[in-house]
Residue, then its C-alpha position, 0 to 999 in steps of 0.5 A: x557514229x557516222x556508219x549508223x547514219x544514212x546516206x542522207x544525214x551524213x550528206x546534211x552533216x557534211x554540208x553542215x560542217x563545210x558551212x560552218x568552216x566557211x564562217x568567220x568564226x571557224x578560223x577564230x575559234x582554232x587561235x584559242x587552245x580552249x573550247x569556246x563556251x556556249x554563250x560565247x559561240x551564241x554571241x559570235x553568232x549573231x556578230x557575224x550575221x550582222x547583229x548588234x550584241x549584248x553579253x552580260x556574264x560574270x567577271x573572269x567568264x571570258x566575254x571579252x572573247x567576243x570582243x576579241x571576235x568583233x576585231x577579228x571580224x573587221x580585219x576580215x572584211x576590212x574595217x576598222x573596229x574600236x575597242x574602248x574601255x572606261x580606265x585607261x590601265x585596262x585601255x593599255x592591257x587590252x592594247x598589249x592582249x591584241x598588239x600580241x596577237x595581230x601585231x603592232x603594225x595593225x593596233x593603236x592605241x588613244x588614251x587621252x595622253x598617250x596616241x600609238x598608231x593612231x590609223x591603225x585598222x584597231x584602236x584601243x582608247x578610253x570611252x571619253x576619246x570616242x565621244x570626242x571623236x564623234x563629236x569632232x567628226x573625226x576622219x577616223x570614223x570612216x571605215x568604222x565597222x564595229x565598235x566594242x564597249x567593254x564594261x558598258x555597266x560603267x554607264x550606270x556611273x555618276x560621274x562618267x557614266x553619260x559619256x556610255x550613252x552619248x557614244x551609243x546614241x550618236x554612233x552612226x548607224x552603221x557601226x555594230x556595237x559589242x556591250x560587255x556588260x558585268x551580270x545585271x538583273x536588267x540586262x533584257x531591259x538595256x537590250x531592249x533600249x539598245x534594240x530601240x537606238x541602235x537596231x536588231x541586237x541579241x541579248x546573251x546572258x550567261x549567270x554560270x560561273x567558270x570556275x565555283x565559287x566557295x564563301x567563307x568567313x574567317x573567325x578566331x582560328x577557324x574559317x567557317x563555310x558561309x553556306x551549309x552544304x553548298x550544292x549550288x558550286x557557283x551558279x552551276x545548280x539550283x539547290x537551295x543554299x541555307x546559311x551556316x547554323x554555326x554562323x548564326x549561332x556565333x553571331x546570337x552570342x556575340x550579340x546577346x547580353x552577357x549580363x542580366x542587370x536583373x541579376x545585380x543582388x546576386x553581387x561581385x561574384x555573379x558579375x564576374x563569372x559573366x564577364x569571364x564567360x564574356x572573355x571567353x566567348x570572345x578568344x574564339x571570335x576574333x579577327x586575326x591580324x593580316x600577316x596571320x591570315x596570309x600565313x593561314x592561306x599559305x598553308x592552307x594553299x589559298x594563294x595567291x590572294x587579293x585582300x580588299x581593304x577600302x583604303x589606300x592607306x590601308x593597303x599600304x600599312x597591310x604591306x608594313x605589318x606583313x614585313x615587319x612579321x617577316x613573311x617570305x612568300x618568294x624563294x631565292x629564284x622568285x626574288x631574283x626573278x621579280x628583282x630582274x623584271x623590276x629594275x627592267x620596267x623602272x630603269x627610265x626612272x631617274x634614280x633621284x626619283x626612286x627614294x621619293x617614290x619609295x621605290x625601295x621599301x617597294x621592291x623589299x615588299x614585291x622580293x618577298x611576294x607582297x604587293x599594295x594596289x590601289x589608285x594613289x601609287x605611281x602607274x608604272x608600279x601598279x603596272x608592274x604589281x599586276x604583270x608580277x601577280x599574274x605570273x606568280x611572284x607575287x603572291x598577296x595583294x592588298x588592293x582597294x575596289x578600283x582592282x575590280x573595275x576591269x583589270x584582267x587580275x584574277x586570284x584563287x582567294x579574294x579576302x574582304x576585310x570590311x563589308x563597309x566603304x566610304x562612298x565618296x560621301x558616307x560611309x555604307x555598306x557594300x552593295x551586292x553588286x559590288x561584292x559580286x564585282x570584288x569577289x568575281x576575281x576569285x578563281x583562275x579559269x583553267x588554273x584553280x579548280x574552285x575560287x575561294x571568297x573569305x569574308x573576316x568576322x567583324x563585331x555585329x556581323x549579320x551572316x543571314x545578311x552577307x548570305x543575301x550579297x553573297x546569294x544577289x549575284x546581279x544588280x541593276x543597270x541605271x542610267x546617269x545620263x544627265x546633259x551637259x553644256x558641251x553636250x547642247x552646243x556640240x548637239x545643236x550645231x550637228x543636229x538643231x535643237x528640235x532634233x537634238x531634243x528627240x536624240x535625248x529624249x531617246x537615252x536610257x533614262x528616258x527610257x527607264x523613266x518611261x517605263x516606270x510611267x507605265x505602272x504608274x498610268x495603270x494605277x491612275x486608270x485603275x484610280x479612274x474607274x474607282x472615282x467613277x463608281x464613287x460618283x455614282x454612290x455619292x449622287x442625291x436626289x435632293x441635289x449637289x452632293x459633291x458640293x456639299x461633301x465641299x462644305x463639310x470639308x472647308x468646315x473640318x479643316x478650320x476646325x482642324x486649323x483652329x484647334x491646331x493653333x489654339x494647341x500651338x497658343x497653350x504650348x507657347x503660353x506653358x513654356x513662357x511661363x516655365x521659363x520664368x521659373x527660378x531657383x527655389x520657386x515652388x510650383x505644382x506639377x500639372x500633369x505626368x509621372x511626378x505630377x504634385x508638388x515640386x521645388x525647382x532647382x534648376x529651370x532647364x533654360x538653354x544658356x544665353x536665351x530670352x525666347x524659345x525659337x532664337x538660335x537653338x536648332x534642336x530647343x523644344x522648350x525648357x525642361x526644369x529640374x526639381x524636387x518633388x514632395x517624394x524626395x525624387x529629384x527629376x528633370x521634366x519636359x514639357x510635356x509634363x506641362x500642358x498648362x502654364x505654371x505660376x510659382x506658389x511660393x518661394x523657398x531657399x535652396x541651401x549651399x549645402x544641397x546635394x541632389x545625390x544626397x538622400x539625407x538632403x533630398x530627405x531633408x529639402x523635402x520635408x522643408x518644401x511639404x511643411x512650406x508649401x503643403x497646404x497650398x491648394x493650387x489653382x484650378x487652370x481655367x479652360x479658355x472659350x474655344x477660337x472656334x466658338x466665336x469664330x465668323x467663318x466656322x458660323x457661316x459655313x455650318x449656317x451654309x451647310x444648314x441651308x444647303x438642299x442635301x443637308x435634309x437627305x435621309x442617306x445623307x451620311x452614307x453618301x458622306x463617307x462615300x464623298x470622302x473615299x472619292x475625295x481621297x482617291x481624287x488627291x492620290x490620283x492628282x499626286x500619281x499625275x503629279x509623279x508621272x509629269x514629272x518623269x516624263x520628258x525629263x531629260x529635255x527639260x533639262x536640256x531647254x533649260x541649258x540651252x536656255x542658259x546658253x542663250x542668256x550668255x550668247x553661246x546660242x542663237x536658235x539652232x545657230x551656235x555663235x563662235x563662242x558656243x564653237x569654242x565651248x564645243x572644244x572643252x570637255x570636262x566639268x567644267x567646261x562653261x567656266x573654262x570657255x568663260x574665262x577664255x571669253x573674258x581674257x582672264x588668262x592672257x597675261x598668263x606664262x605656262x607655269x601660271x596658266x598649269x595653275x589655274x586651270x588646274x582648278x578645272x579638274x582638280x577636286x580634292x578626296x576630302x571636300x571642305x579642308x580647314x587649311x586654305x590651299x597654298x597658291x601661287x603669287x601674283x597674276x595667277x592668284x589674281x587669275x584663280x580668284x576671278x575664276x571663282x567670281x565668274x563661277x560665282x556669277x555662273x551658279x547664280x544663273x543656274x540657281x535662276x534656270x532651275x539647273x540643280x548641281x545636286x542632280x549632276x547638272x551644272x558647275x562645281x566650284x573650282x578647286x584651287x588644291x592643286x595650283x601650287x604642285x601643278x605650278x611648281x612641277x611646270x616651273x620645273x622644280x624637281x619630284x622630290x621638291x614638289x612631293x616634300x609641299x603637299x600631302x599627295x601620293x606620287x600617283x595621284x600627282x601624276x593622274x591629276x598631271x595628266x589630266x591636267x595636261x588634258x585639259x591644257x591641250x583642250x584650252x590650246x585647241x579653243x583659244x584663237x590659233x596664234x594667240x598667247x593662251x594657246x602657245x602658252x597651253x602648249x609650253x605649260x604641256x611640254x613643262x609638265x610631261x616629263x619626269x614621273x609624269x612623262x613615262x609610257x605605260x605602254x610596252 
């Protein structure tokens, strides 16, 4: 190719090949076996000439490739370069991915509770150890050249998500930032922000798959293919995709009636054969059980396969079901395999502790290729779950959502078996870019040659609706930010209120919420030129309109009022009188379907009740059930009863009454026409109108009599145009109104904390007093509380084992909010402790109740939860695994991530107490007496 070249293009080829050598990223790219793909190389690119990047990419792209480039890059011109990660399972992964590839000597990790090497040139730690970092000034920022946020659309977290933009905004300027971000619809948007806090940075979007992605939904025996004539192959073209005739079909008869109570004559026979055509169609739409759809992978050659299922339990009953079927995905030298490398990773757990942990019943699943996976197991397990199925001998997992966020796990199936979650507050649908986060682990790259996503047919499945999750590959990016109390002390002390202000006001969300004004400012300026061209036809040469168009106004909305209430007075009237019916009253039914003579049977007054609007949330009024004169017996509301009623006559009911009875519906019927039919009622007398004597009504129809314009020729057409200003007027008023209240948003919120801090003596102006010094050294939920209770001496007389207690309601908070049994506490001094912790909460929600701070926005202190006092107690006393398990309906690995946060939160309270004093020595002994056992074990190898 070269000998086609003239001299002079292969001199330029030449010079653009050794350039090209003398980068950076020429030595990188010879330490993979692959090519690098072309969004990769366009990152790395701009990395090195000193940009900052974001790079949004499907799950399994590879964009940590870039990441990976940042570290390179510092090495090579010798600074230092911090990798952070929202978990700290994935802290821990890319800690051993780059230990193997610069060597121990070279990474550190920081995770809160485990520290490695912490001065190496590369540390690894989870986001919160950052922004801790930076508000500490820590000595570790020096040198720091890059900065890599991996799954930096965590950010859009509600609980953790402000913690993205804290670091983003006080890292210092000169650090570049790497964002790997999974793909968002507003990727240009978050560029834009980071272009505006953090300078010059290139936005990289790749939408295409590595490895295609084919959807499916399993149904009865047959896996059908979502979409028809699938070109699309992931992303890769731009056919049109339509949703599977077939699908649709099934979803129309399983949904449509199968019998037509029109046909009810037609007698047993016809019901019958509905119902057997029912039972048919159904046997071919079923859901099939578990280890059935393990087995149709197996063969279908599918595996290996992660099943979401939304529940931890869940998982683990899927694990026993597929057990109890006798499924083997491993052979003998499988087995032997995962046996060897499991007794290697569990030989520091003590034996006692193997039965507690269901060590057993475990092993028998992984021997046999099976695996759960979800959040309440012990961290070793799930470590041990993943390094298996990574490399093959395990075959099947069944995870909750939490296996998405991250973990490098990928599988050639992704089954979900519910299109359904429970969000922490309701049960809702999963939202598209959730299915794109769980269906992303299907396809191994440089394995699978296509991943494969299955979708179970469930009852009332909709597929033109799992089309539209499964085609929505992207979601946007919002931001949480919301300001904490730590954040105000640690802001003020560094930069003053002014400035701090200004710093916030520059997060994502004011940007977002800026932006949003945008479109609504064009709107009341648009609002704007309309109110002036409606200005101008309202105009009278007889005088002020505007005035005028007033009056008729006031007049309309005092007739309106009084016609309201008089409509209010009637209902009361009708429905007091109703409920002075009896048994055997015979009224006449004013009005509705089974208007005439009726015989009331039962009045319809809730039970226990004297008025109508005490103690009945939902009453709107009695509604009595009668007998009319047409034999029919209804219930009426009262509705039927727009006027009061007043009994005609009396009649008594027979014992032997039998509403269902025709022959006494009959009987009771005629009884009530022979006694009452030539009853003529009286004709309902229509009150004289409020508005009629009505004082203000007459003197604002006697002003607009006298008013100049009343006698204008054109004196309706400037009416209607007066109200069409009048309406747009109050809609612009509401658009102000809207853009008020999204404008400077976060810095009100900001004034108020800080005025709330003030109130408590934690500020003075822009000087933070020693108790706000305290409180810029406990992070958390609950860090006002914390530094309260520190202020007040509520711990003092604390040992460690007490002190593990209480402050074990800073962290803790329960799965399932407002359980039935109160939480077992320990006695004495720590109980009396817990309770004064929930006095001072008491007083602190008070003070945020009068600063206007709402919790429902995220803002402020949750009530502290005391489920966890008596385990953390009993474990820092040291009672044994086995013991302490045995008293709380907790899995074992949610024990050790509460214990570990907890341990957290101890070494925060050591650190805020006064040196020397016995909160902080006994912080430290309550440290030392929960880190061992289950709880002590590494996670690092």
């Amino acid at each position: 190719m070269t000998e086609d070249m003239s001299p002079a293009e292969r001199y330029a080829l030449a010079r653009h090949r050794a350039a090209e050598q003398a980068t950076a990223l020429a030595p990188f790219r010879e330490m993979y076996e692959f090519e690098l793909d072309p969004f990769q190389i366009e990152a790395c690119k701009a990395l090195e000439a000193g940009k900052g990047v974001l790079v949004a990419a499907p799950t399994g792209s590879g964009k940590t490739i870039v990441g990976e480039f940042a570290v390179h890059l510092a090495l090579t011109q010798g600074r230092k370069c911090f990798y952070t990660t929202p978990i700290k399972a994935l802290s821990n992964q890319k800690y051993n991915d780059l230990v193997r590839r610069y060597g121990a000597a070279k990474v550190g990790l920081l995770t809160g509770d485990n520290s490695v090497n912490s001065d190496a040139p590369v540390l690894v730690m989870t986001t919160e150890v950052l922004r801790n970092m930076l508000y500490a000034g820590s000595q570790a920022l020096i040198g720091l050249g890059h900065v890599v946020m991996d799954e930096v659309h965590y950010l859009s977290d509600r609980f953790r998500g402000a913690v993205w933009e804290e670091v983003i905004i006080h890292l210092p300027e000169s650090v570049t930032l790497v964002s790997l971000s999974a793909t968002v619809s507003n990727a240009e948007e978050f560029g834009d922000w980071l272009d505006t806090v953090r300078g010059d940075t290139a936005v990289i979007v790749s939408e295409e798959r590595p490895v295609p992605l084919w959807q499916h939904v399993l149904a009865g025996r047959r896996m059908y293919d979502l979409f028809e004539e699938e070109t699309d192959h992931g992303g890769r073209g731009a056919a049109r995709r339509e949703v599977n005739p077939d699908l649709l079909r099934m979803a129309r008869m399983e949904n449509s009636r199968t019998y037509n109570p029109r046909e009810r004559r037609r007698g047993k026979m016809v019901r019958e054969a509905d119902r057997e055509r029912e039972r048919r169609q159904r046997s071919r739409i079923w859901t099939p059980g578990r280890p059935e759809i393990i087995e149709r992978l197996d063969a279908e050659g599918l595996l290996p396969a992660i099943t979401f299922i939304f529940s931890r339990a869940g998982c683990e009953a899927a694990v026993q079901q597929c057990l109890y079927a006798g499924l083997r995905l491993n052979d003998d030298e499988a087995r032997a395999k995962v046996r060897e490398i499991v007794e290697e990773r569990c030989a520091p757990i003590p034996d006692e502790d193997l039965h507690v942990l269901g060590y057993f019943e475990w092993l028998e699943g992984l021997e046999r290729g099976i695996a759960a996976h979800h959040a309440g197991m012990l961290p070793t397990f799930k470590e041990v779950v993943e390094e298996l199925f990574v490399k093959g001998l395990v075959k099947a997992v069944f995870a909750t959502e939490t296996l998405a966020l991250g973990i490098n796990m990928p599988a050639r199936t992704v089954v979900l078996e519910k299109l359904v979650k429970w969000n922490g507050e309701q049960h809702a649908d999963i939202t598209p870019g959730e299915y794109t986060q769980l269906t992303g682990r299907a396809g191994r790259r440089g394995i699978d040659v296509e991943g494969h996503a299955v979708v179970l047919w469930q009852r009332a499945m909709d597929p033109a609706a799992l089309a539209g999750l499964a085609g929505t590959r992207t979601y946007p990016l919002r931001s949480s930010f919301k300001p904490s109390y730590n954040m105000a002390v640690n802001l003020v002390s560094q930069f003053g209120r002014h400035r701090s202000r200004e710093l916030l006001e520059t997060s994502f969300a004011q940007f977002q919420a800026d932006k949003s004004v945008v479109g609504i400012s064009r709107q009341v300026q648009r609002n704007e030129e309309g109110l002036a061209g409606y200005r101008e036809a309202i105009e009278c040469h007889l005088g002020d309109f505007d005035e005028y168009a007033r009056l008729r106004r006031e007049l309309k909305e005092r007739e309106n009022d009084l016609a309201k209430r008089g409509a209010a007075q009637r209902r009361a009237a009708a429905a007091a009188a109703l409920e002075r019916l009896k048994p055997g009253d015979v009224i006449h039914v004013p009005s509705g379907k089974f208007a005439g003579l009726a015989l009331v049977l039962d009045p319809g007054v809730a039970p226990g009740r004297t008025d109508r609007n005490r103690g009945f949330d939902h009453y709107d009024g009695p509604r009595p059930l009668v007998l009319t004169a047409e034999r029919q017996v209804k219930r009426l509301a009262p509705i039927d009863f727009p006027v009061p009623v007043e009994p005609l006559e009396r009649m008594r009911i027979p014992k032997s009454f039998n509403p269902r009875s025709p022959q006494s519906r009959r009987d009771l019927a005629s009884a009530l026409r022979t006694k009452a039919g030539h009853i003529v009622p009286d004709r309902h007398r229509k009150s004289r109108s409020e508005a009629a004597d009505d004082t203000e009504i007459a003197r604002l129809r006697a002003e607009l009599r006298r008013h100049p314009c009343h006698g204008c020729d054109e004196r309706e057409d400037h009416a209607r145009w007066a109200e069409r200003y009048h309406r747009l007027q109050r809609d612009t008023r509401q658009l102000e109104r809207r853009i008020e209240g999204r404008t400077n948003t976060i810095a009100r919120t900001f004034d108020r904390i800080c005025a709330l801090l003030t109130d408590l003596d934690y500020l003075h102006g822009d000087e933070v007093t020693e108790d706000g010094r305290r409180l810029a050294r406990l992070y958390g939920e609950l860090d006002l509380l914390a530094s309260e209770c520190l202020r007040d001496g509520v711990w003092d007389g604390l040992g460690p084992a007490e002190l593990a207690a209480c402050a074990s309601a800073l962290v803790y908070e329960a799965r399932a909010a407002d359980d039935a049994v109160p939480p077992k506490l320990p006695a004495g001094a720590a109980k009396e402790a817990l309770a004064e912790m929930v006095r001072i909460w008491g007083r602190l929600d008070a003070l945020e109740e009068q600063h206007k701070i709402n919790q429902a926005e995220g803002v402020g202190q949750r009530e502290p939860d005391l489920g966890f006092a008596w385990p953390a107690y009993r474990w820092a006393s040291g009672h044994g695994l086995d013991e302490v398990l045995r008293e709380i309906d907790m899995p074992a690995g949610d024990f050790v991530r509460w214990s570990k946060q907890l341990i957290d939160v101890l070494g925060q309270i050591a650190a805020a107490a006064p040196g020397g004093s016995p909160v902080a020595r006994n912080a430290r002994k309550a440290v030392e007496g929960l880190l061992r056992g289950v709880v002590a074990y590494s996670s690092v190898g």
